[in-house]
N, C-alpha and C positions, 0 to 999 in steps of 0.2 A: 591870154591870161598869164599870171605871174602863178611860178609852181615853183615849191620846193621842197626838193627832195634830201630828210635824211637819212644817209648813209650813202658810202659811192663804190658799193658792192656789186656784185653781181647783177640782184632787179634795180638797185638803184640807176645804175650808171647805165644800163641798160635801156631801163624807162625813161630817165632822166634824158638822155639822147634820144631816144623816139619821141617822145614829148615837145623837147626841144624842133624835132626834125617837123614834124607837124607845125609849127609856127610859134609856137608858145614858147614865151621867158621863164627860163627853167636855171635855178642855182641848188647845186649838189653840193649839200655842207659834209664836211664828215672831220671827226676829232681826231683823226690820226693822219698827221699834218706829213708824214712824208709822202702818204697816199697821194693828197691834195698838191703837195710840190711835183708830185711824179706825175699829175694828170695835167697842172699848170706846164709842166716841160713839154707835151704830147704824147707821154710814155700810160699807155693801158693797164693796168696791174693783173687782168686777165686775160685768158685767152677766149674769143668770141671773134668769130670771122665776120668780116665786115663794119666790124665794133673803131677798130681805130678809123676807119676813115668816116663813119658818120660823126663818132666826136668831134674831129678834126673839122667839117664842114661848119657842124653848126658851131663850136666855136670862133672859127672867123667870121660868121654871119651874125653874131654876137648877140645868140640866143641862148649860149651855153658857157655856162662858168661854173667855176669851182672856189670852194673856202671853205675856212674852219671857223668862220663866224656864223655862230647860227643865229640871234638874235636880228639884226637886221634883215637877213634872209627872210626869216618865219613874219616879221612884221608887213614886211609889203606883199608876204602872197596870197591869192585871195584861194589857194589850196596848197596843204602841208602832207608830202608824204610819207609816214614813217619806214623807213626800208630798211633795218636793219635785222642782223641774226636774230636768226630761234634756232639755236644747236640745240642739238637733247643735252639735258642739264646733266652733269654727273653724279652717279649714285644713283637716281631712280627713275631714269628716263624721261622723265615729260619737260615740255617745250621750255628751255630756260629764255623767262621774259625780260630777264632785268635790263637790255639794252633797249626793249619796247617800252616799258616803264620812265626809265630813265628819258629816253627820248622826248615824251610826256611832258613830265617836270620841265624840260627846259623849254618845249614848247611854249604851255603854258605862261609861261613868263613874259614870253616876247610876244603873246598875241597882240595885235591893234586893229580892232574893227573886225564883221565878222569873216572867218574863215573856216573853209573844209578841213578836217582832220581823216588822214584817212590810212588806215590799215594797209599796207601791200604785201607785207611782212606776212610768213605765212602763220598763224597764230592760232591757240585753241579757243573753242566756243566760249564768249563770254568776256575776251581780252577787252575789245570793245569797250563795254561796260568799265572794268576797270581803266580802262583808259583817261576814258570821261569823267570818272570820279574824280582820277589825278589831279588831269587841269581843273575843274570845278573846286577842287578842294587846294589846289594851288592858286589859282587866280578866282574866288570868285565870282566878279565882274566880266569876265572874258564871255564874249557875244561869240560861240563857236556850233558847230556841231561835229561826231564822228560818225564815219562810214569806213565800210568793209568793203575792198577793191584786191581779189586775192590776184596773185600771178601764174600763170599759166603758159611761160614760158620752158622752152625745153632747150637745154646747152647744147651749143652748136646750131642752132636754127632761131634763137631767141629773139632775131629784128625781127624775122618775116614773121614768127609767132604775135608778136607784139603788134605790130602794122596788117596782119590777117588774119585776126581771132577767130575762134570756133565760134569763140562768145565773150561780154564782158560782163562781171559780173559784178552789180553794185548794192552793196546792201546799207539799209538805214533805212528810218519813216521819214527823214525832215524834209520839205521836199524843196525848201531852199538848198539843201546839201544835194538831192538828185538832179536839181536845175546844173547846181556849176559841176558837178561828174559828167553829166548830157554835154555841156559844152564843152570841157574836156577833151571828150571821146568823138565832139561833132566830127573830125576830121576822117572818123573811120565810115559816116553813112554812107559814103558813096560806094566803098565794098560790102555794105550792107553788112555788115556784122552785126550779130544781137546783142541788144543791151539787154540783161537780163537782171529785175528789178525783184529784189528780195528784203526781208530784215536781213539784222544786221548779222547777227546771231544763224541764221539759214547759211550766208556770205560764207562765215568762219569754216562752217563744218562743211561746204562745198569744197574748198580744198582737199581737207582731208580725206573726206571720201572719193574725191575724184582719184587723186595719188593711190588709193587704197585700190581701188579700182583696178587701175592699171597694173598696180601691183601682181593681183590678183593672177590677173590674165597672164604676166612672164610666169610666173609661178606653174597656173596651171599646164601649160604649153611643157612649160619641165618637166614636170609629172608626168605627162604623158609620154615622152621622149625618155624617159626609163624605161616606160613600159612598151614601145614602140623598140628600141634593142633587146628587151629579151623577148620577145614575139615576131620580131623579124620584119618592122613595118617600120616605112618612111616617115618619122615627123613633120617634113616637110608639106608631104603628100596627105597628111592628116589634116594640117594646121589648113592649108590653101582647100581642102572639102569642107571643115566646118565654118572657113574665114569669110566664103564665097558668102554665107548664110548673112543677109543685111541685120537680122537680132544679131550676130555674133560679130562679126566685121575681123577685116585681117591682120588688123593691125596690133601687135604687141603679142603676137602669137608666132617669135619665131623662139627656137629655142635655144638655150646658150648655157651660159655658168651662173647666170642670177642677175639680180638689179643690183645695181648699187647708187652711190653718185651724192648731191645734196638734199636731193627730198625726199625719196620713197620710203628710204632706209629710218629719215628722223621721223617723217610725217608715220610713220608708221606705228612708230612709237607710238608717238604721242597723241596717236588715237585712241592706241588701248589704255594708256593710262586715264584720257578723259573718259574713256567708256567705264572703267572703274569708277572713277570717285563720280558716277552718275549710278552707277550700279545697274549699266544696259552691256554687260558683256558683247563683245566682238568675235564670236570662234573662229570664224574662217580667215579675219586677221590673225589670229593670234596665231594659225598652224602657219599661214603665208609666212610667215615673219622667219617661226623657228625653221621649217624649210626652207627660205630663201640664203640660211647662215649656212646651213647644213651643206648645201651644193656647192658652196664655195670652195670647202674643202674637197667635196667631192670629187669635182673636177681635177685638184691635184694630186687625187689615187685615180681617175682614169689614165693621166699622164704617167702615171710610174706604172701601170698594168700594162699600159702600151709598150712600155720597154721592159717586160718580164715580171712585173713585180718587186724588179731591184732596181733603185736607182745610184746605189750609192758608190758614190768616185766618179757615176756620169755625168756630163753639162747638158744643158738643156737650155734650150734658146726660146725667149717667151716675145712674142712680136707684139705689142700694144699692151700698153699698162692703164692706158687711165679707163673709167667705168664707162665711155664709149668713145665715138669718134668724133673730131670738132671740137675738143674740150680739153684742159689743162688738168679738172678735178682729177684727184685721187681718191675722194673720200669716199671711203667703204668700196671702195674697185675690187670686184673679185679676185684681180692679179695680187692684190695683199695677201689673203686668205690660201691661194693658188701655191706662192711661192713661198710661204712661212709653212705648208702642208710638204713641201720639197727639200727643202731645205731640212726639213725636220728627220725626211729620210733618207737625209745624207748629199743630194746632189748639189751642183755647182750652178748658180742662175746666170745665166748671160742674157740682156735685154736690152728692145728696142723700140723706141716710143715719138711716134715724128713731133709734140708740140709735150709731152707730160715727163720729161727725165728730170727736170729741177723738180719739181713736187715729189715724184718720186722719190728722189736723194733725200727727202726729208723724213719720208715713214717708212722706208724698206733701207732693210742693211746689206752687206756681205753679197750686194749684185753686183755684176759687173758690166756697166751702160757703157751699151755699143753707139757708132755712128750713121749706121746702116741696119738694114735689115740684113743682109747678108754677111757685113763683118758678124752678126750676132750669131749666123746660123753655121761660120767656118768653124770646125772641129767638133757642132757638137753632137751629141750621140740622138738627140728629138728635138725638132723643129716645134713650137704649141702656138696657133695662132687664139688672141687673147680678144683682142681688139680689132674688129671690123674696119679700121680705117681705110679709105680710097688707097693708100700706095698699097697697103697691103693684100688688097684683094687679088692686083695682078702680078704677083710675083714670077719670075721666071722660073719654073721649077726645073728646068735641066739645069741652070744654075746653083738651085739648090740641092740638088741632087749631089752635084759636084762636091758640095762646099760640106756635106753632112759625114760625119764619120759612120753611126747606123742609120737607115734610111728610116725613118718612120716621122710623118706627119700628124701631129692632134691638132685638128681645127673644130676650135669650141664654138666657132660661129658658123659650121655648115656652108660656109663663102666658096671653098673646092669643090669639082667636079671630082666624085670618086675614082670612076671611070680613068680618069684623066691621068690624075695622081697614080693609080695602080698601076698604069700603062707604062709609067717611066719606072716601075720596080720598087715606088716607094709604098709600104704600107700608109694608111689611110685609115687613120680613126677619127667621127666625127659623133654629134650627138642626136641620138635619136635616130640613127639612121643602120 
C-alpha cells in the first residue's frame, strides 16, 4: 500500500519506518525543509535506538523517502497520516490543534480518488469530526473517509512497541476505511495483536485515558513512598505485594520524582480541559496533575535535607537529565524542576546525561555539563541519581566514593543497594525506603 505520512516527528518517523519496514511505500512529507535535508543525508533529528538503522534499511530498499511536497505525496496514497504536534496551547492549556487543522486543508486539496485520512496525532474527542468538516468544506468532491489510529508508543522502546502492540486501535464506521487500516496492520497477524474496532470518537479519548491512567499509577506509587518513609516501610516491597495482584499489575508502580516527558504531562492537560467544556469533571486527574508538579520540586528539598538543609556554596552532581532512559526529551523532565528548586538555594549544578546534554543546553542554565559521570561527581559535596539510565545503574562506587568531597548518595530511582552504599561510608537516601 502507498502511505503517507505527515509530519517526520517523532510517531511520524517512527511509524513511517515501521510501516515502511513491513513492506509498504511510505513517503514522510514534513514543511520544515532542513528536517527533510537532514533525513535525505541519513542524519535522524532524534534520539530512538534502533531508529537510524531501520530508516537507513528501508531507504535503500526504496520503501522509504522523504520531502516537503505534500501534494503529490497525498494524491497517490491510498492512506494519509496526520502526525503532527498537539503541544498544550499556551495561556489555557488544551490541545493546540492548528498543525492538525492545518494539515487538513492541505490534504484536502491534493486528494485523488478515495483515500484513508487518519488521526495518529494524539488529539481531543471530536477533532475527528472537525477534520472532516475541513476537507469536506475544502474540497467538496473529495471521495475520502477519516479514522482515529492513536499511538501508543513509549520513547526508547518505540520500534518494538510499534511492531508488538498490546493492541491497535482503530476508530471510524466506514468500513471501506477499516478494510484498508486491517490491511495496513495485516503484517502484525502473525504476533497476533488485537485490532481493536471502535468509533471514532471512543479512538480519541482512549488515548487519553489510557495516559491518564498510567499516569495515575506513578503518581499513586509516590504517594505512598512518602508515606512508606515516615512509617518506616519499603516502597519497593509495597509496590512488588500489591503489583503481584493481576487487577493491579507491576508495572508503573516504581517510585521516583514524577512523570514527565511528551505525553502524560500534555495528555494530561488536555483531558481536563475536555472534561470541562463537557462539564464531566475529572478529580482524580486534576489532583494527579497538581501532585505530579509538586514532587518535582520536592525532590529538590530531599537533596538539600540530605546535605543539612543548606546547600548553598555546595555542588551537587545530577547523573541523568532527560525524563527517562533511551531518549533525548527534556520536556517537563523532573531534572528541570529538581535543579531550578537548587539552584534557587544557592547551589552549584554539575551534570551528566549519556544522549540528553544538547537539549538540555536549551532549557537549563548556569549548569555545568560534564563528560562523564564521574568527571560530574569529582569535588562535589551530593552525588543525585536522576535518570535510570543502563550506564548509570552500575557505577563504581569506591570510585565514587573517592571522587566525592561529602559522601552522601540521593538515588531518586531506588537503582542502589542501600546496604551496599552504607557499607563503603557513603550515606544513602533513596525514595520511599
Amino acid at each position: 500500500m502507498h502511505i503517507t505520512m505527515i509530519g517526520s516527528g517523532y510517531v511520524g518517523l517512527v511509524s513511517g519506518a515501521c510501516f515502511a519496514d513491513f513492506g509498504h511505500n511510505v513517503t514522510c512529507v514534513d514543511k520544515d525543509a532542513s528536517k527533510i535535508e537532514a533525513l535525505l543525508n541519513g542524519k535522524i533529528p532524534i534520539y530512538e535506538p534502533g531508529l537510524d538503522q531501520l530508516v537507513a534499511t528501508n531507504v535503500e530498499a526504496g520503501r522509504l523517502e522523504f520531502t516537503t511536497d505534500l501534494a503529490p505525496a497525498v494524491a497517490r496514497a491510498d492512506a494519509v497520516f496526520i502526525a503532527v504536534g498537539t503541544p498544550s496551547r499556551r495561556g489555557d492549556g488544551h490541545a493546540d490543534l492548528s498543525f492538525v487543522y492545518a494539515a487538513a486543508e492541505d490534504i484536502a486539496r491534493a486528494l485523488d480518488g478515495f483515500t484513508v485520512i487518519v488521526d495518529k496525532s494524539t488529539v481531543p474527542v471530536g477533532t475527528g469530526d472537525e477534520v472532516e468538516r475541513i476537507i469536506r468544506e475544502t474540497n467538496p468532491g473529495a471521495d475520502f473517509t477519516v479514522m482515529s489510529n492513536p499511538e501508543f508508543l513509549r520513547e526508547g522502546a518505540a520500534i518494538d512497541d510499534f511492531k508488538r502492540p498490546d493492541r491497535i486501535v482503530i476508530g471510524g464506521d466506514d468500513e471501506r476505511g477499516r478494510q484498508v487500516m486491517r490491511q495496513i496492520y495485516r503484517p502484525l497477524h502473525l504476533n497476533k495483536s488485537p485490532i481493536v474496532e471502535m468509533s471514532r470518537r471512543s479512538a480519541e479519548l482512549t488515548k487519553y485515558a489510557g495516559n491518564a491512567f498510567l499516569a495515575t499509577k506513578i503518581t499513586f506509587i509516590n504517594e505512598i513512598a512518602d508515606l512508606c518513609e515516615k512509617v518506616e516501610a519499603d516502597v519497593q516491597d509495597v509496590a512488588r505485594g500489591i503489583g503481584l495482584d493481576n487487577r493491579i499489575g507491576s508495572k508503573f508502580l516504581h517510585a521516583g520524582p514524577g512523570y514527565g516527558g511528551s505525553c502524560f504531562p500534555k495528555d494530561t492537560l488536555a483531558l481536563l480541559k475536555t472534561s470541562k467544556d463537557y462539564e464531566a469533571p475529572q478529580r482524580i486527574v486534576e489532583a494527579v496533575v497538581a501532585v505530579n508538579e509538586d514532587r518535582k520540586r520536592a525532590m529538590g528539598r530531599k537533596i538539600i535535607n540530605a546535605l543539612g538543609g543548606d546547600v548553598r556554596g555546595k555542588t551537587i552532581a545530577l547523573l541523568g537529565l532527560t525524563f527517562k532512559p533511551n531518549t533525548d526529551d527534556m520536556r517537563d523532565a523532573p531534572s528541570i524542576s529538581i535543579i531550578q528548586t537548587l539552584q534557587d538555594a544557592g547551589a552549584t549544578i554539575r551534570a551528566y546525561d549519556p544522549e540528553g546534554l544538547e537539549q538540555a543546553r536549551q532549557v537549563l542554565q548556569n549548569v555545568e555539563y560534564c563528560a562523564s559521570p564521574y568527571e560530574a561527581v569529582e569535588g562535589a559535596n551530593c552525588v543525585a541519581l536522576i535518570t535510570e539510565w543502563d550506564e548509570l545503574r552500575g557505577l563504581d562506587l569506591k570510585r565514587v566514593r573517592e571522587a566525592l568531597k561529602d559522601l552522601v548518595l540521593v538515588d531518586l530511582r531506588n537503582v542502589y543497594d542501600k546496604k551496599e552504599v552504607a557499607d563503603l561510608g557513603i550515606k544513602y537516601v533513596g525514595v520511599g525506603r
